[in-house]
N, C-alpha and C positions, 0 to 999 in steps of 0.2 A: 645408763641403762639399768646397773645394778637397782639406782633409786626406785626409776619404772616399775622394776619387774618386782620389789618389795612391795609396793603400793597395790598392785597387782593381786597377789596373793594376801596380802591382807584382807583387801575387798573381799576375795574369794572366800579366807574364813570367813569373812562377817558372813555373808551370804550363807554360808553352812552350815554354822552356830544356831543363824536364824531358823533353816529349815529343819535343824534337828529339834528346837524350842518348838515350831510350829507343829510337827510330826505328833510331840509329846503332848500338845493343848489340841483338844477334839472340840472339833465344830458342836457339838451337841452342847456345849459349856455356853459357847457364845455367839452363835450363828454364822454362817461365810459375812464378811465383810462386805460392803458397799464400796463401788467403784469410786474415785474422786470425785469431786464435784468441776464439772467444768467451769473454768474461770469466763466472766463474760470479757468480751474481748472490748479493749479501749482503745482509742485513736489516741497518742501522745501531741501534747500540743493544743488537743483541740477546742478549749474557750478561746483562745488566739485565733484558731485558723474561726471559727463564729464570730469573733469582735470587730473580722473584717470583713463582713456578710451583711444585710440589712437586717433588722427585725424588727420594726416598726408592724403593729396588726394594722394598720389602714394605709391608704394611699395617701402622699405627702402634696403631691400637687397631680395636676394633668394640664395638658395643653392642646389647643385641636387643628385638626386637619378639615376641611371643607367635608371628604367625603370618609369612606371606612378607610383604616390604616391597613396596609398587607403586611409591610416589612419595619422592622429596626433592625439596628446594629452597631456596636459601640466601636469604633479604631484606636489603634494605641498612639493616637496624638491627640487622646481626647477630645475627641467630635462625637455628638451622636446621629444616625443618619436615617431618617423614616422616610416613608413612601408610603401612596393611598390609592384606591384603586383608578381613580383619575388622571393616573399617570405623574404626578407631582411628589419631588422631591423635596424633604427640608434637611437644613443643616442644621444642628445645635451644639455651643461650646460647653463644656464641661466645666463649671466653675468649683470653687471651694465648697460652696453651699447652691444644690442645684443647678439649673440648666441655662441657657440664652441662647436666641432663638439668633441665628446669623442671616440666614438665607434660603430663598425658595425657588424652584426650578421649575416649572411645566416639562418635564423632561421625553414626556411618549406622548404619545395620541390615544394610544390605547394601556391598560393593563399592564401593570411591571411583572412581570415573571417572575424576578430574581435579581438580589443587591448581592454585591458582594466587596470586602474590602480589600488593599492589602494588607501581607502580614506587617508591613513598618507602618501603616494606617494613612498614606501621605497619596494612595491613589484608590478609587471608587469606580466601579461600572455595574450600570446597569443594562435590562436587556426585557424587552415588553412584546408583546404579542402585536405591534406595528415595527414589526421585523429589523428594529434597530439597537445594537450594541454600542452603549455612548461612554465616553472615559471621564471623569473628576477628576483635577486636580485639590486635593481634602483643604490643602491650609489655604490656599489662594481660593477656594471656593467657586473653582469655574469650571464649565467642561471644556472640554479641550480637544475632544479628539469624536470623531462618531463612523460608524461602519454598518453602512446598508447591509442584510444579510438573507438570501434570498430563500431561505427558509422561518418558522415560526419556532425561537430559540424557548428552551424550558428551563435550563438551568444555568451556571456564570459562577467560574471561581478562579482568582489567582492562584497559577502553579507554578511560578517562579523558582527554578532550581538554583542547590546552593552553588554561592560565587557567578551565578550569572551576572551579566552583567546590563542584561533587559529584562526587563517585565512581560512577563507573558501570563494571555487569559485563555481560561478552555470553555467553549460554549456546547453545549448538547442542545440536540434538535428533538425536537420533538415528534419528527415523522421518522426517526430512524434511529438507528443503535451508533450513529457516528457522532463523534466530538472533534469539533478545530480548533486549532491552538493557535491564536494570534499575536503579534507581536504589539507591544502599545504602545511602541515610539512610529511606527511606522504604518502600521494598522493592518501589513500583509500575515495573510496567512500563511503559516509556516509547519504545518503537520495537520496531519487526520488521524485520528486514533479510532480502532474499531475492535474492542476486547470484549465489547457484549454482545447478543442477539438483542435485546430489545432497547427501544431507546431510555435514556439515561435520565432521572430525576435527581438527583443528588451528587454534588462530587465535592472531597474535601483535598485541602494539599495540608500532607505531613511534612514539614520542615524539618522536622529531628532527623526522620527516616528518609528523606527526599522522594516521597513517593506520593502518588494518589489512591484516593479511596473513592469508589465508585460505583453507585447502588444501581440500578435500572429497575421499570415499574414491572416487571418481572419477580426480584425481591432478588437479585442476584449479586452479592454484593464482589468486587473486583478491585484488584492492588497492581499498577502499569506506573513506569517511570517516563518522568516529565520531559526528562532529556533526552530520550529513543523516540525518533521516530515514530516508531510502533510502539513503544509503551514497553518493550521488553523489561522486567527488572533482572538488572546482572546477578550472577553467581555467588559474589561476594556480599549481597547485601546482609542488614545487620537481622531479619528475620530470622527466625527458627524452623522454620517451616519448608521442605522443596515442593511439596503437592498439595493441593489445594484439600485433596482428601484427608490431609492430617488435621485439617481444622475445621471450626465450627459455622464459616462461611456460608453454608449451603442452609443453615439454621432459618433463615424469612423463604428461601424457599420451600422448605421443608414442612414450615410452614402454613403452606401459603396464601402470603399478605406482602405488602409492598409496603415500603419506606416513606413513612410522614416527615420525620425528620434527622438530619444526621451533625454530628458533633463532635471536635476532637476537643481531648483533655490538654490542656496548655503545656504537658511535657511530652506530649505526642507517644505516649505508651495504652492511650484508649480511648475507644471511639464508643458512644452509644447511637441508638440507634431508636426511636419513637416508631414501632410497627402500625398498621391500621388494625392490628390485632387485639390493639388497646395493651400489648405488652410492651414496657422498655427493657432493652437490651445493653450491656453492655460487653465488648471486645475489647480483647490484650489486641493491640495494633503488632506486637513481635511476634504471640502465637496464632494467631487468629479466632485463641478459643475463645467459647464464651465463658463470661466470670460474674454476672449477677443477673438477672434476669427477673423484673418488677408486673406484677398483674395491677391494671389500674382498668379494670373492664367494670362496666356499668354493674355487672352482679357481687363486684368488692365492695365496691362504693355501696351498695342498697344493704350489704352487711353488716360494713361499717355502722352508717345510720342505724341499724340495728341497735348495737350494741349502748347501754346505756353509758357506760361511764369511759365511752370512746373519749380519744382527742377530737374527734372529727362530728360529734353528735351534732346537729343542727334543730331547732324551730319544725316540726312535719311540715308545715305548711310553706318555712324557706326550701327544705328540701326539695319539695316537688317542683316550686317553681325553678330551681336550679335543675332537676332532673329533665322538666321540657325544654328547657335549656340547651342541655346536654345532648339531648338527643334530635333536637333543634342543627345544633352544630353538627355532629356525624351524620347529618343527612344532608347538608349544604355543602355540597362538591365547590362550590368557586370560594371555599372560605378556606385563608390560609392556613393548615393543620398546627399544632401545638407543637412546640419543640423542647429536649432538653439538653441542660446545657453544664459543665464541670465550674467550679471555684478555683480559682488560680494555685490552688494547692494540689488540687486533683483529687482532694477526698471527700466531698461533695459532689451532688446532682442535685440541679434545681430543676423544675418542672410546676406547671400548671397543672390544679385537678379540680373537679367541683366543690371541694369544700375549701383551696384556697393556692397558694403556692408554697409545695413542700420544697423544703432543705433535707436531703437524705444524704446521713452519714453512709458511705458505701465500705466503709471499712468493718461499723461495727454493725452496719446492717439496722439501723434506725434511724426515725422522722427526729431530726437533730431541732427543727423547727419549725410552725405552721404559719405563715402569712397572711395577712389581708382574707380571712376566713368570714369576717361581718364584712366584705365587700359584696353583698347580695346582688347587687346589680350588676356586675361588672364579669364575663367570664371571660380569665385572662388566656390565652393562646399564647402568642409568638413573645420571647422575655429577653434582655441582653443584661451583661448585669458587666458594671464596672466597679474597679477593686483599686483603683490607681488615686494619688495622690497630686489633685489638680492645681497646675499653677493658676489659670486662670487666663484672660486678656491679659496682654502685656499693654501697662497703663492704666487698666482699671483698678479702680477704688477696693482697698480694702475694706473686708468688713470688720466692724467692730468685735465679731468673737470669730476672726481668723484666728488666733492664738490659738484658742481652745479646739483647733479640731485640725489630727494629721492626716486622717482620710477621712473620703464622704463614700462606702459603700451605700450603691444606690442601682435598681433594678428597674431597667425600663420594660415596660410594657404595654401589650396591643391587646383589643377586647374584642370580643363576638358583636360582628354589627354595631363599633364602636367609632367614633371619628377622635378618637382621644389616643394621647398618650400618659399613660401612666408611668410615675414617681415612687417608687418603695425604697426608704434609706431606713438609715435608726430613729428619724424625726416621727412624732406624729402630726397629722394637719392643725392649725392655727388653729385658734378658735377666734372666729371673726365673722362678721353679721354681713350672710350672701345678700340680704336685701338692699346693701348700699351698693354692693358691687365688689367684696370683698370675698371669700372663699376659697379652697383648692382647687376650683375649676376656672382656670384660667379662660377667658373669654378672648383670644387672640387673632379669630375670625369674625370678621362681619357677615351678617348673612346674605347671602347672592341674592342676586336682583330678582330672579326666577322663584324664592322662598316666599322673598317676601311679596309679590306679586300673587303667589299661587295663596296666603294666606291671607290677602284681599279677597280674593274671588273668592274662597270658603266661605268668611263670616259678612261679607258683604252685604249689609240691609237685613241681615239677621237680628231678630233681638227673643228673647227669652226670659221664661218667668224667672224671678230672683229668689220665690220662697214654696216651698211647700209645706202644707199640711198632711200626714200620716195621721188619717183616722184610724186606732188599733182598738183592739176589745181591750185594753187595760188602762185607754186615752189616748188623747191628741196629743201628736211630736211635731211642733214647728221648725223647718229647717231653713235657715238663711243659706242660698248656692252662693256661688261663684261660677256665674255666665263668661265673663271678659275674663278672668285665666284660665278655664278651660270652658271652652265653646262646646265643642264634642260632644262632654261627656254631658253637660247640663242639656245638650240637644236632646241626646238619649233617653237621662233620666225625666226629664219634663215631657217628652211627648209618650214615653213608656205611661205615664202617672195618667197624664189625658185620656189615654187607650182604656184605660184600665183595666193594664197590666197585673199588676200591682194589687186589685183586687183581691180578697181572701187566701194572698201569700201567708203563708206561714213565715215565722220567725226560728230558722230549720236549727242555726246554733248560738247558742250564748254561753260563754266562758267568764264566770266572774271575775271582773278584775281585770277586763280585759278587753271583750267587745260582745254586740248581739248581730249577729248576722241575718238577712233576709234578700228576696228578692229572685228567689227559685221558685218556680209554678210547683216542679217535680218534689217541693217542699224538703229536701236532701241533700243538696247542694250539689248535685252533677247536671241542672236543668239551667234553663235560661238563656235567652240570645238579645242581642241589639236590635233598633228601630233598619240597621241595616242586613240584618240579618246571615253576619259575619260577626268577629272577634273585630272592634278598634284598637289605634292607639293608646297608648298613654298619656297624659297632658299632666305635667310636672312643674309647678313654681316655684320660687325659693320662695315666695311670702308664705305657701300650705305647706304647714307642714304637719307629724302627728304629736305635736309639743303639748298638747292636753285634752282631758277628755270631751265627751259628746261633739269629738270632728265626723264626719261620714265619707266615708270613701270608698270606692270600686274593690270590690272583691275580684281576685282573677286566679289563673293558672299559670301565670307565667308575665312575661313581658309583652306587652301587646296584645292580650287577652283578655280583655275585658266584654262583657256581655251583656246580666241585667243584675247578677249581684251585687250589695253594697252591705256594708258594717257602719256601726255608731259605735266609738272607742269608750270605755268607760274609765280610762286612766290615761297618761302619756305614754304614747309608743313610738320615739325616735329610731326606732331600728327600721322601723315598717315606710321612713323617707325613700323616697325616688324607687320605691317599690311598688304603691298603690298608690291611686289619683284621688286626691284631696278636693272633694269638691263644695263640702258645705259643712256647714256649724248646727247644734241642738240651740236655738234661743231660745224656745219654752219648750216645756213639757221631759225636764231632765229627770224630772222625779218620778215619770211613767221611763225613760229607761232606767231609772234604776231597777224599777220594779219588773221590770223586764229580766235585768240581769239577775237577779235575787232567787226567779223560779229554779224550783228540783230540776235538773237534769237527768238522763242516763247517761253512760260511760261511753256515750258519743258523745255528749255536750249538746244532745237534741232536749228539751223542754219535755216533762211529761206532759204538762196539759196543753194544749195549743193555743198558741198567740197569733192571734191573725190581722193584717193590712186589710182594714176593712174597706177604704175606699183612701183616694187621696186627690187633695184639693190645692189649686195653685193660684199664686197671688204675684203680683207685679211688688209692692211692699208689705210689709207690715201694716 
C-alpha cells in the first residue's frame, strides 16, 4: 500500500508542478493548445482476415441454369446449392479449385420461396409456392422426405435447438403471422409459434444464443425460443436486455420499411439487416442495439459518380445504363432482393451495389475492397461466399498446382434477370478464345426444344441485306452487317435505312478517339425508336466483338434498350462487349469517319457544324 500511495502523490506533484508552470506561461505567448489528434482506428490482423476473402476484379467462371436463378447457398460440407425460378434445384461440390456440378432436381411445380440449409450442412429444405416443404439429404444427394402444406409457405429455416437430438424446421405462411415447426425425421408437426401480428418474411436460428430471430413484412423484428412451445425466451438467457424497449428493434419499424434480407455473423453476436430503405443495418444479437448503420440509396450512389477521383467513379454512359438497371430491379417485385452477408471473422460485410461488390471493414468503418466493378453487364443481387479449405471428391484426381493453394475463397453469385451462376475468387478468368468454345461462360445447358423452335419461327424465310451505304455530307461509309448473328437488330437497321429513317440525321456525338454517334431524328440523343416501335433485345456473339476500330453497334440505355441509335468506334473498346450489339464493320469509306471524328465539338461532344445521313443505300454484296 505504502508503494500505491507513494506513486500516488507523486503523480499528484507532477500534476501541480505542471499547473503551477502552466499558470506562470500565458496563453498570449503561445495560444490554447490543440486537442490530440484522433488515431484512425485499425482492425489488427487484417491482410490475413482479406487473404482469405476473394479479390479477383472480374468473374472467374459462371455456369447456367435453364431459367433466372432466385437462391444460392453454400453448406459446411461443402456443397453449393442454387435454385431458379422454374422450380429446379442443382447441387455443386466444392473442389480445390472451383466447382462441379453433381445433381439436378425438378423439385416444385411452381416458384421456390425459400432454401435453407442446416447448420452441420448434411440437410436441405426447400419450400415453393406449389404448397410443398420437401427435405435433402446434402451428401447422398436425394430427397427424402416431402410435406404437403395446406397453406402458400414464404419463408423455411433450420431451428434445431442445442443437444437436440432431431432436426427441426420453422415454416411461415404467408397468409398469417403464424409459423410451424416441423419435425424431419418424421414430418409431424410439433408447435405453432405466433409472436408477431403480421406474417413472417425472414427468420434466422442463433446457435450461440439458442434463439430465433424473426422479421415480419411489417419491419417488426422478434427473438422466441426454439425449444418453447410458444417461443418463450427464459429468464436466464445470455441477453442484456429484459424489454424490448431497451433496444434498437423497433428501428425498420420506426422506419418504416420491411426486411429485404437478414443474416447472422458466424459467432452469432450480429445480425444485419438489408432494409427496402436502401439502408443496411447492423445489430449486436446480446443488446439488440444498433451499431452501424450504411446508406446505399440511389441518391449516394449518383454522388459517388459525382465525385472525380471516387473509388467508385465509372464511364457516364456505363453509369446510366447501370442506373436503369438499378432502378429496373427496385421496381420488379418478383425479383429476389440483394442480401448481405459477414466473413467468418465477423469483421467484414459483403454486399452487392451498382458499382460492384463491396468488402466493408465494419470495424474501421471502410470499403476494405471493390469487386467485379468492370462487370457492366451483370447486377449481382443474392452472394454466398465460402472460406473453407476443400477436400474435394474422395477419389478425384489431383490437380497439378494442388500444392500451391491452402484455401480457394470464392463468392458465388446470382444476377438481375440472369440464368447464371457466378464465380469471384482471387483468380482472374483465362484468357481463352470463346469462338472455339472456350471462355468463362460455361455452356452446361442445351437449349429447350421450345428456344430453339421459337427461333425457327422468327427468322424463318427471312433473309436481309448484308451491306449498306451512308450517304453523308463528308462522304460514303460502306458498312458490311451481320444478318445470321444478329437477325433483329439488321431487321431494324435495314428496314429503318429503306424508310428513310435515317435521312438527314445528324451525326448528334463524336468523341475523338473513340466513336461517332448517329441515328437520333431529335439530333440529341434522347429521340429514336425501332421498326417495332418498342425498345428490343440485345443480340450478343462471341465472334462481335469491339476488338477494333470502325465496328458499328447499337447505341442504348440500358440492357434491352435498343431503338434506332448506332456508333462507329474509332479505336478498340473491349469494355463496351456484351454491352452493345455488334452488328457490322466500316469496309470503305474509314477515312470519311475519321474526318468525321476530327470536327470541333462543344463540351457536349455535339459537332459544331452539322454532319448529316443524307440518304442510305442497300446492297445484297459488295
Amino acid at each position: 500500500m505504502a508503494a500505491a500511495e507513494s506513486e500516488k502523490l507523486t503523480q499528484e506533484g507532477k500534476r501541480e508542478r505542471c499547473g503551477a508552470d502552466c499558470d506562470s506561461d500565458s496563453d498570449d505567448d503561445f495560444g490554447p493548445s490543440l486537442p490530440p489528434t484522433k488515431r484512425k482506428k485499425t482492425l489488427k490482423f487484417e491482410r490475413l482476415y482479406l487473404s482469405q476473402l476473394p479479390s479477383a476484379k472480374m468473374y472467374e467462371k459462371s455456369y447456367m441454369h435453364r431459367k433466372e436463378l432466385s437462391h444460392v447457398l453454400v453448406t459446411a460440407t461443402d456443397f453449393v446449392v442454387t435454385a431458379s425460378e422454374d422450380g429446379v434445384i442443382k447441387f455443386w461440390k466444392k473442389l480445390p479449385i472451383g466447382i462441379e456440378f453433381v445433381k439436378v432436381f425438378k423439385a416444385h411445380l411452381k416458384r421456390i420461396s425459400g432454401l435453407a440449409a442446416s447448420l452441420d450442412g448434411t440437410l436441405l429444405s426447400s419450400i415453393s409456392q406449389d404448397r410443398t416443404l420437401k427435405f435433402f439429404d446434402v451428401s447422398t444427394f436425394d430427397m427424402v422426405n416431402m410435406i404437403r402444406l395446406e397453406y402458400e409457405p414464404c419463408v423455411v429455416e433450420w431451428i434445431t435447438p442445442a443437444n437436440s437430438p432431431r432436426p427441426l424446421v420453422v415454416v411461415g405462411r404467408a397468409d398469417s403471422s403464424q409459423m410451424h415447426v416441423f419435425s424431419y425425421q418424421d414430418g409431424k408437426e410439433i408447435a405453432c409459434i405466433n409472436v408477431h401480428r403480421n406474417p413472417v418474411t425472414h427468420i434466422k436460428f442463433n446457435a450461440q444464443l439458442n434463439l430465433v430471430i424473426s422479421i415480419d413484412d411489417n419491419g417488426m423484428i422478434e427473438y422466441w425460443n426454439p425449444a418453447h412451445p410458444k417461443g418463450t425466451i427464459p429468464e436466464e438467457s445470455a441477453l442484456r436486455f429484459r424489454f424490448k424497449s431497451e433496444t434498437d428493434l423497433f428501428e425498420l419499424k420506426k422506419s418504416k420499411c420491411h426486411c429485404n434480407s437478414l443474416e447472422l455473423s458466424h459467432q452469432g453476436d450480429k445480425f444485419v439487416v438489408v432494409g427496402s430503405d436502401d439502408f443496411i443495418r447492423i445489430f449486436s444479437c446480446y443488446s439488440g442495439k444498433l451499431l452501424r448503420k450504411y446508406d446505399e440509396s440511389i441518391a449516394v450512389q449518383s454522388a459517388l459518380q459525382k465525385q472525380e477521383d471516387s473509388l467508385y467513379k465509372l464511364e457516364s454512359i456505363d453509369f446510366g445504363r447501370r442506373m436503369a438497371t438499378e432502378k429496373e430491379l427496385r421496381q420488379d417485385q418478383s425479383t429476389v432482393p440483394s442480401n448481405a452477408i459477414f466473413d467468418e471473422s465477423g469483421n467484414f460485410l459483403i454486399y452487392s451495389t451498382i458499382f460492384g461488390i463491396k468488402i466493408l471493414n465494419t470495424y474501421s468503418n471502410s470499403v476494405a475492397r471493390l469487386l467485379a466493378k468492370v462487370e457492366n453487364t451483370e447486377r449481382f443481387t443474392k452472394i454466398a461466399l465460402y472460406q473453407g479449405k476443400s477436400k474435394g471428391i474422395v477419389g478425384a484426381q489431383r490437380p497439378e498446382n494442388q500444392k500451391e493453394i491452402d484455401i480457394d475463397p470464392t463468392l458465388f453469385c446470382i444476377a438481375f434477370k440472369k440464368q447464371r451462376l457466378y464465380l469471384l475468387s482471387n483468380r482472374e478468368p483465362e484468357e481463352t478464345d470463346e469462338s472455339s468454345g472456350g471462355g468463362r461462360d460455361v455452356f452446361n445447358e442445351k437449349p429447350s426444344r421450345e428456344d430453339i423452335l421459337a427461333a425457327q419461327e422468327q427468322h424463318a424465310g427471312k433473309k436481309f441485306p448484308s451491306c449498306v451505304t451512308l450517304h453523308t455530307t463528308m462522304g460514303d461509309i460502306f458498312l458490311r452487317l451481320f444478318p445470321k448473328e444478329c437477325p433483329r437488330t439488321i431487321e431494324n437497321f435495314t428496314t429503318l435505312c429503306s424508310r428513310g429513317y435515317y435521312d438527314s440525321v445528324v451525326f448528334h456525338r463524336v468523341i475523338k478517339g473513340f466513336m461517332v454517334q448517329t441515328g437520333d431524328p431529335n439530333g440529341d440523343g434522347t429521340g429514336g425508336t425501332s421498326i417495332w416501335g418498342k425498345e428490343f433485345e440485345d443480340e450478343f456473339h462471341r465472334n462481335l466483338k469491339h476488338d477494333r476500330p470502325f465496328t458499328v453497334s447499337m447505341a442504348n440505355a440500358g440492357a434491352n434498350t435498343n431503338g434506332s441509335q448506332f456508333f462507329i468506334t474509332t479505336a478498340p473498346c473491349p469494355w463496351l462487349d456484351n454491352k452493345h450489339t455488334v452488328f457490322g464493320r466500316v469496309e470503305k469509306g474509314r477515312d470519311v469517319v475519321s474526318q468525321i471524328e476530327s470536327v470541333k465539338t462543344d463540351k457536349h461532344d455535339r459537332p459544331l457544324s452539322k454532319i448529316k445521313i443524307v440518304s442510305c443505300s442497300l446492297h445484297d454484296d459488295a
